[in-house]
C-alpha positions in Angstrom: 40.8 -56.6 47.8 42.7 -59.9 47.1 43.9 -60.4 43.4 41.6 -62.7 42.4 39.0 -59.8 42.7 41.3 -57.4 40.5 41.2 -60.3 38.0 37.5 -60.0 37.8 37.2 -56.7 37.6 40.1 -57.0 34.9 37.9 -59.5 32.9 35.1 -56.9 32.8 37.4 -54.6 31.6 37.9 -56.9 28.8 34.6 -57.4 28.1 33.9 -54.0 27.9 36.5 -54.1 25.4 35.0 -56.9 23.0 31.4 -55.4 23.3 32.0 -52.0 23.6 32.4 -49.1 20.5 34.3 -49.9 18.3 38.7 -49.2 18.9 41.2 -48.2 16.6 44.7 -49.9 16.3 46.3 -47.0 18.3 43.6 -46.9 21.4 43.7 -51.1 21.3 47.3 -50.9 21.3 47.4 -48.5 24.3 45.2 -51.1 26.0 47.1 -53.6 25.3 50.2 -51.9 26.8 48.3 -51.5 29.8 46.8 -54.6 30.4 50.8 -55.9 30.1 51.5 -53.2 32.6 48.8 -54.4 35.4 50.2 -58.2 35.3 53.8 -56.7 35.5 52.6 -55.2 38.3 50.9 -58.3 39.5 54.2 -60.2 39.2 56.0 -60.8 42.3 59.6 -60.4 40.4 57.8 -56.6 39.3 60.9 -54.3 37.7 60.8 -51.3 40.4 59.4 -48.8 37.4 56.4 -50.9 36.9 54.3 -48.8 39.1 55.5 -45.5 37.5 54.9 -47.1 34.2 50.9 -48.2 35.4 50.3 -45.1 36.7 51.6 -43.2 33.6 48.8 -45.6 31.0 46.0 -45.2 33.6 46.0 -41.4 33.4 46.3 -41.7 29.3 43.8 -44.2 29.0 41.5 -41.9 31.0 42.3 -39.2 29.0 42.0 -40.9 25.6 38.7 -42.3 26.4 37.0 -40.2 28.6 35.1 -38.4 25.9 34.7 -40.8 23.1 34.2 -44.1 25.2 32.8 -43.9 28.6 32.0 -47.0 29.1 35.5 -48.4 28.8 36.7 -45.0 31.1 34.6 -46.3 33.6 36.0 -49.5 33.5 39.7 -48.7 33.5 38.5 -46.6 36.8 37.5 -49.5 38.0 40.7 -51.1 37.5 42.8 -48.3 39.0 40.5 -48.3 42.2 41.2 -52.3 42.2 44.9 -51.6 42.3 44.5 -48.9 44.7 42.6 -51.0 47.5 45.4 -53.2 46.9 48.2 -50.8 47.4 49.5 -50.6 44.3 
């Protein structure tokens, strides 16, 4: 999977986001962190913890969400599997 492809899925993500249930300030916040996470990650100049740091907001997002919002669980699946056929 080239990046451009993680991009897409990225922007689905973010759709899922605008037309999805509604968020509050702490779960849109948490997104927000990881979304700045993924394009540190995408960065070739990444800091080396980046990946840690990813891999720590995947699992919390899934956990947040994975009851209340499955829709947007889904989704940030969809990212990590993105970033895993990449080798991140």
């Amino acid at each position: 999977m080239k990046q451009t492809q993680l991009r897409e899925t990225l922007s689905r993500l973010h759709d899922e986001l605008r037309t999805g249930q509604p968020l509050d300030d702490e779960a849109r916040s948490m997104l927000e962190r990881l979304a700045g996470d993924i394009e540190q990650v995408l960065h070739p100049d990444r800091e080396p913890d980046a990946l840690e740091a990813l891999g720590i907001r995947l699992r919390e997002a899934v956990e947040r969400f994975e009851e209340t919002h499955p829709e947007l669980t889904a989704a940030v699946n969809r990212v990590a599997d993105a970033l895993a056929r990449l080798g991140i």
